[in-house]
C-alpha positions as protocol buffer text, in pm:
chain_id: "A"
residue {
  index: 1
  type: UNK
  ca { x: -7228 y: -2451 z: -2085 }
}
residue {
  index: 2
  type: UNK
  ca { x: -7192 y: -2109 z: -1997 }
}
residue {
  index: 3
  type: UNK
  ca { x: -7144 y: -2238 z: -1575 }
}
residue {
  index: 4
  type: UNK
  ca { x: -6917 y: -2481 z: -1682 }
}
residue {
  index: 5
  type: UNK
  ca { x: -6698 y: -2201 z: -1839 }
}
residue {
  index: 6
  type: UNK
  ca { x: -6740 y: -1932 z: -1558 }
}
residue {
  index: 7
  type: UNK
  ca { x: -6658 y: -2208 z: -1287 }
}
residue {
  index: 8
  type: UNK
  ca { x: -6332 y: -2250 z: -1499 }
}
residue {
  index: 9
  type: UNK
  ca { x: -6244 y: -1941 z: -1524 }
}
residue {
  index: 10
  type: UNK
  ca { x: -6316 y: -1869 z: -1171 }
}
residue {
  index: 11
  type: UNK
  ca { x: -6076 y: -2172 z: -1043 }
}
residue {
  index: 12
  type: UNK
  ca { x: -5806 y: -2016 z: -1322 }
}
residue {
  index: 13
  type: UNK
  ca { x: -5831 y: -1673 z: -1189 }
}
residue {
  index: 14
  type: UNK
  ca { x: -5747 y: -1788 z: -841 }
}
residue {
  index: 15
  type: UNK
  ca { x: -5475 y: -2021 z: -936 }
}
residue {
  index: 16
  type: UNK
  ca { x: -5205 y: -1699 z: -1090 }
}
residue {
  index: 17
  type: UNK
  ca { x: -5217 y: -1564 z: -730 }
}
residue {
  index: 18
  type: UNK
  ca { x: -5115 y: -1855 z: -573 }
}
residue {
  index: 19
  type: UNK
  ca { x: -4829 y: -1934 z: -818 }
}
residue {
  index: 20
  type: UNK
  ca { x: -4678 y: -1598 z: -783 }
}
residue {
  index: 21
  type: UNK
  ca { x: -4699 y: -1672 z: -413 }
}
residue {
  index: 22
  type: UNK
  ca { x: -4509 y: -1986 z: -408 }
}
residue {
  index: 23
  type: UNK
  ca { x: -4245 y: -1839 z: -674 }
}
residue {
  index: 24
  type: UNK
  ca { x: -4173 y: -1568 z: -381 }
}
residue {
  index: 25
  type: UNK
  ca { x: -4180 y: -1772 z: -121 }
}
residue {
  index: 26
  type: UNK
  ca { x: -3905 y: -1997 z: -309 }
}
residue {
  index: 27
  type: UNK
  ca { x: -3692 y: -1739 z: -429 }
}
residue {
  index: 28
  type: UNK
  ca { x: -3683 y: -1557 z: -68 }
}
residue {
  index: 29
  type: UNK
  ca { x: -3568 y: -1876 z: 68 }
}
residue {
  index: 30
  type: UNK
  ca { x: -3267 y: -1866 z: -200 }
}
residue {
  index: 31
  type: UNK
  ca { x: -3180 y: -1548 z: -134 }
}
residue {
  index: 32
  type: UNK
  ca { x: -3178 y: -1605 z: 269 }
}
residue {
  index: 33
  type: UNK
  ca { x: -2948 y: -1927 z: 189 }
}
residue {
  index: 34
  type: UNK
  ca { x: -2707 y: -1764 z: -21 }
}
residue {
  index: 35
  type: UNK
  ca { x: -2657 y: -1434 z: 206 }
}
residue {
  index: 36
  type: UNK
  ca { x: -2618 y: -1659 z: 513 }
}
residue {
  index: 37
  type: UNK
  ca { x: -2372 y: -1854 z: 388 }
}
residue {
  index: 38
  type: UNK
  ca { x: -2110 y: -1993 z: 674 }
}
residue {
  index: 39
  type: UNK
  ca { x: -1778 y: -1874 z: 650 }
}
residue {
  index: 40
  type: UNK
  ca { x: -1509 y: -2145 z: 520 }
}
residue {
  index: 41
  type: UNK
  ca { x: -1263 y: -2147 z: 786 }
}
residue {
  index: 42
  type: UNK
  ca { x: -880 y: -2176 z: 699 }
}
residue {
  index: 43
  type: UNK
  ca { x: -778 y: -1871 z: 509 }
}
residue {
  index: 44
  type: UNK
  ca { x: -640 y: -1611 z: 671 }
}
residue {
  index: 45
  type: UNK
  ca { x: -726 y: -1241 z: 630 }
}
residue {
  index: 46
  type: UNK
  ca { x: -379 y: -1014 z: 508 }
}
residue {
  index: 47
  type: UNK
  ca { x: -221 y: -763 z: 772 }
}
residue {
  index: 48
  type: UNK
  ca { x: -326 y: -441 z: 724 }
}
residue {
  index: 49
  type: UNK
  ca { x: -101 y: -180 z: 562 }
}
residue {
  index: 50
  type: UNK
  ca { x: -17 y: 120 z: 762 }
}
residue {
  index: 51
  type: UNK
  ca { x: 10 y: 413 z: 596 }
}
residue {
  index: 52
  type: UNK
  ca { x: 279 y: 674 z: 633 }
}
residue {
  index: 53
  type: UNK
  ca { x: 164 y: 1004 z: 775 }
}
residue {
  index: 54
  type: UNK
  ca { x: 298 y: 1348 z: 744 }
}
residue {
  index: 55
  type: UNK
  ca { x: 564 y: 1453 z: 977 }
}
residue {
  index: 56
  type: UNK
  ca { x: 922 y: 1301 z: 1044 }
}
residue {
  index: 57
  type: UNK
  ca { x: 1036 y: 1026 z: 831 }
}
residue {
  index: 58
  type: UNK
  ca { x: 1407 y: 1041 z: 919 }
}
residue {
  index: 59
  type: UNK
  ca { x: 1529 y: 1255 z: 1208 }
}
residue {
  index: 60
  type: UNK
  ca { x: 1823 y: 1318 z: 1391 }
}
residue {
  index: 61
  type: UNK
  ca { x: 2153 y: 1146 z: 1500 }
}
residue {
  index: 62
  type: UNK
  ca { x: 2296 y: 841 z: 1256 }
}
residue {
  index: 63
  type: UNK
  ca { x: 2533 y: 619 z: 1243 }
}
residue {
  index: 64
  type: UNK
  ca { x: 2578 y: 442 z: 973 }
}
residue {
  index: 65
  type: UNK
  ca { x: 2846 y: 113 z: 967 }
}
residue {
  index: 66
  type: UNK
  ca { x: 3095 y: 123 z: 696 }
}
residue {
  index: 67
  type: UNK
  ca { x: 3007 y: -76 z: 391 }
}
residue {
  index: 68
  type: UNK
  ca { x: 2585 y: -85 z: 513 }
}
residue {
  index: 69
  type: UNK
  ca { x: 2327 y: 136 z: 424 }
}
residue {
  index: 70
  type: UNK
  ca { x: 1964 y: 223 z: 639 }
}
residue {
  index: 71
  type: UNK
  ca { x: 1626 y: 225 z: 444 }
}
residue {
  index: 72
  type: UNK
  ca { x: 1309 y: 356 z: 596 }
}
residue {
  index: 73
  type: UNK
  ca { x: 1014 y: 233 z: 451 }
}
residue {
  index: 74
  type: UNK
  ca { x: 741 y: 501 z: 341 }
}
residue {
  index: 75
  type: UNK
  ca { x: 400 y: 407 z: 189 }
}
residue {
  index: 76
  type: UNK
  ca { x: 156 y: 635 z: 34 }
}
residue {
  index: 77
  type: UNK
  ca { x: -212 y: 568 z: -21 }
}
residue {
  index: 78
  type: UNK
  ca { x: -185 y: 934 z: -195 }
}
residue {
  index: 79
  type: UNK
  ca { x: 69 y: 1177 z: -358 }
}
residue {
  index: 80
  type: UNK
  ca { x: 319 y: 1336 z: -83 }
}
residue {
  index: 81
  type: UNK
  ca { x: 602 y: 1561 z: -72 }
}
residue {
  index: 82
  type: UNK
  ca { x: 938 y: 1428 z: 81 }
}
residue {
  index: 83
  type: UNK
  ca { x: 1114 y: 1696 z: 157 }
}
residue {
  index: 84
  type: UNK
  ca { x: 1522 y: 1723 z: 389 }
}
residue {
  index: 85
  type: UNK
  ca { x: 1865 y: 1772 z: 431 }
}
residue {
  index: 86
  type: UNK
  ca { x: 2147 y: 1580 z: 560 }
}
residue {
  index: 87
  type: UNK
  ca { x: 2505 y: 1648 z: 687 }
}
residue {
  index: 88
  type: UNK
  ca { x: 2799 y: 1405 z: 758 }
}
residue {
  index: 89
  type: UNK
  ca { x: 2956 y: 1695 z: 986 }
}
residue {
  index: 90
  type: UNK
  ca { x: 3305 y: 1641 z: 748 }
}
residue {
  index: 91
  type: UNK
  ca { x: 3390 y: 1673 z: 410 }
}
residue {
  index: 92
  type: UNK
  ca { x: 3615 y: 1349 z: 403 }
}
residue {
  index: 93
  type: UNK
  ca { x: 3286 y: 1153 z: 480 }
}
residue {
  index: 94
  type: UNK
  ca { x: 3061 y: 1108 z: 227 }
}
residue {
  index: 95
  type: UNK
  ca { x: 2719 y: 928 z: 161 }
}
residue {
  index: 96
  type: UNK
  ca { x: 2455 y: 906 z: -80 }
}
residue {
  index: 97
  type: UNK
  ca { x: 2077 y: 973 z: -42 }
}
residue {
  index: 98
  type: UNK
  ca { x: 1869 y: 751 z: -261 }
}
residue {
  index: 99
  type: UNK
  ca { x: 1484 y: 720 z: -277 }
}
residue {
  index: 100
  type: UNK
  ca { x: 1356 y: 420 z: -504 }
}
residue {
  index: 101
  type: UNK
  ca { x: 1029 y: 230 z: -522 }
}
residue {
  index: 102
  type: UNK
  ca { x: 983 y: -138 z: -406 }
}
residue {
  index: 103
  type: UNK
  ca { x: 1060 y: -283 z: -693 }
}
residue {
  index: 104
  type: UNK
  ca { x: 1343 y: -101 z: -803 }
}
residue {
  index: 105
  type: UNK
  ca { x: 1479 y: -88 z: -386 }
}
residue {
  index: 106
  type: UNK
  ca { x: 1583 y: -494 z: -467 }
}
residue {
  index: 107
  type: UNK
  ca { x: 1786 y: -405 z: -789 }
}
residue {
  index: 108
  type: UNK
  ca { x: 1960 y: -147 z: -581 }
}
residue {
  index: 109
  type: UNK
  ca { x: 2058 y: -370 z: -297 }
}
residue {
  index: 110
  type: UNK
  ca { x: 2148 y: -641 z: -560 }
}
residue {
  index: 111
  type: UNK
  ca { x: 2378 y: -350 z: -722 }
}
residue {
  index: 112
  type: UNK
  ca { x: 2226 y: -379 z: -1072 }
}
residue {
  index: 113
  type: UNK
  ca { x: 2070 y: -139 z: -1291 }
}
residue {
  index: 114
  type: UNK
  ca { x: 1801 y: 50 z: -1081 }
}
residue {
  index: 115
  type: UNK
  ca { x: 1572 y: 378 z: -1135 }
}
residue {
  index: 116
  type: UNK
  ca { x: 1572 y: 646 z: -888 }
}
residue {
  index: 117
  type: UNK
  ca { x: 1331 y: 878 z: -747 }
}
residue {
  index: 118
  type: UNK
  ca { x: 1549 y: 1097 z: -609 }
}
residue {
  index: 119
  type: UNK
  ca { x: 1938 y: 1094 z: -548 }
}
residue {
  index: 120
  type: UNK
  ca { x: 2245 y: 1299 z: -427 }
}
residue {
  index: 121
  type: UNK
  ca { x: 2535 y: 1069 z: -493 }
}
residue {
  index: 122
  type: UNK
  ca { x: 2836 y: 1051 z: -227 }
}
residue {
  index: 123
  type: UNK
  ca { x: 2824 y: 1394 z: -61 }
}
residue {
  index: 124
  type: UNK
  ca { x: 2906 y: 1552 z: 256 }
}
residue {
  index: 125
  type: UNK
  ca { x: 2577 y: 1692 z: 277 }
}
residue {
  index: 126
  type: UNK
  ca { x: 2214 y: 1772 z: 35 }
}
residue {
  index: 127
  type: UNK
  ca { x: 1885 y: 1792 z: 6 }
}
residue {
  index: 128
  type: UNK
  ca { x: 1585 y: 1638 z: -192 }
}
residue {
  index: 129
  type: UNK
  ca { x: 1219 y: 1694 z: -211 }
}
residue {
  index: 130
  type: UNK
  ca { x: 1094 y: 1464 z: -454 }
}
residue {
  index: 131
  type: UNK
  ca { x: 728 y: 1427 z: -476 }
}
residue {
  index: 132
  type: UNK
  ca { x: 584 y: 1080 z: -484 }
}
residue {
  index: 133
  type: UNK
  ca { x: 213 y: 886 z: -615 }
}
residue {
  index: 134
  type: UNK
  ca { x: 67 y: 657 z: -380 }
}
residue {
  index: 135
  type: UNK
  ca { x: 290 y: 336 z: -308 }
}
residue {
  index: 136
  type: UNK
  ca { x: 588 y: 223 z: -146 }
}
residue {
  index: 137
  type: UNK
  ca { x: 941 y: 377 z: -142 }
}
residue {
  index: 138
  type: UNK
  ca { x: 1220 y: 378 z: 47 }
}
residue {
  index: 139
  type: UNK
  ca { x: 1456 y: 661 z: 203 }
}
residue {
  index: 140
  type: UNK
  ca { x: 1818 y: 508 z: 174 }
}
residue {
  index: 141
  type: UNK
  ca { x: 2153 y: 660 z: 343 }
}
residue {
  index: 142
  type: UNK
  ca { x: 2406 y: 481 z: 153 }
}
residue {
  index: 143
  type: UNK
  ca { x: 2764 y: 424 z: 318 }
}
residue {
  index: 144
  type: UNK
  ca { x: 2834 y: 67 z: 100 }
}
residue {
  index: 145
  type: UNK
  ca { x: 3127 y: 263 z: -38 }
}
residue {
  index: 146
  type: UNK
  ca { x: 3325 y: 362 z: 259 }
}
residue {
  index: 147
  type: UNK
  ca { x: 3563 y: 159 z: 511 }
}
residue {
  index: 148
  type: UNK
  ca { x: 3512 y: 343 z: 827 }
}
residue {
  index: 149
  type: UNK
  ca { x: 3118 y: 414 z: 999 }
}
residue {
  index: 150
  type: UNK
  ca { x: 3000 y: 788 z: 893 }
}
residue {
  index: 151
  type: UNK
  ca { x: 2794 y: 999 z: 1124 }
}
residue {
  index: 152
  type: UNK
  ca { x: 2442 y: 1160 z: 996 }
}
residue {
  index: 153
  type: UNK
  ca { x: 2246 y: 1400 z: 1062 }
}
residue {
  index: 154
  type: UNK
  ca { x: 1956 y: 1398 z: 909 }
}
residue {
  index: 155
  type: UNK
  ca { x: 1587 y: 1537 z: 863 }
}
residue {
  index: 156
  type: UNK
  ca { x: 1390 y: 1456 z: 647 }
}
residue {
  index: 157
  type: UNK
  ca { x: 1003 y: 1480 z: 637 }
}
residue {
  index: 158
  type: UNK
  ca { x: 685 y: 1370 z: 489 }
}
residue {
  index: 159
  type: UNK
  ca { x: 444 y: 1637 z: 367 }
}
């Protein structure tokens, strides 16, 4: 009785070992599966967003068409300085400086209610330096309320 025991404890003994064996041996195969997965084709990756960089935002030379206004885009990925000065070279012409996020730049074309960053109101000539958290805003020389073009000279830049 006592060989019939050790011969089945023997076979029992060897039998854990192999069943750990298999259990690896299935779950690396998973694990290979599921990491080598085929890409589904169809959808397409988004553009990349470029980020603006310090130096010139706005600089030099504008002309601005009566009734129309010209917005440069500027997005952060951290908190900058925008820092310049504008002249319209005469007092008779006036424009306005405005700096909005995205979401408020499309109630401010629409001409509703809108929050500013930073503003100057129709004025010969200003400055700002607002500083602005990562996203996207726009620099906006407003001549929508005059009837002739206005000339601009402008610098304005990103720190």
């Amino acid at each position: 009785m006592d060989e019939d025991t050790r011969t089945a404890t023997r076979s029992f003994n060897w039998q854990w070992p192999a069943i750990i064996s298999v259990v690896v041996a299935i779950l690396l195969g998973i694990q290979l599966l599921r990491v080598n997965k085929r890409d589904e084709p169809g959808a397409p990756s988004a553009a990349p967003v470029t980020y603006s960089t310090p130096g010139p935002v706005l600089s030099g030379d504008l002309k601005v068409g009566s009734g129309e206004f010209l917005a440069t885009q500027i997005t952060l990925n951290r908190r900058a300085k925008l820092s310049g000065e504008f002249q319209t070279g005469s007092v008779k012409n006036r424009v306005a400086i405005v700096v909005v996020d995205e979401e408020n730049f499309e109630k401010w074309k629409a001409q509703t209610e809108f929050k500013s960053r930073a503003g100057t109101g129709y004025v010969p000539g200003g400055k700002i330096s607002p500083t602005l958290d990562p996203g996207t805003y726009f620099l906006i020389v407003d001549n929508r309320s005059n009837p002739d073009p206005t000339p601009v000279r402008a610098d304005f830049m990103l720190e």
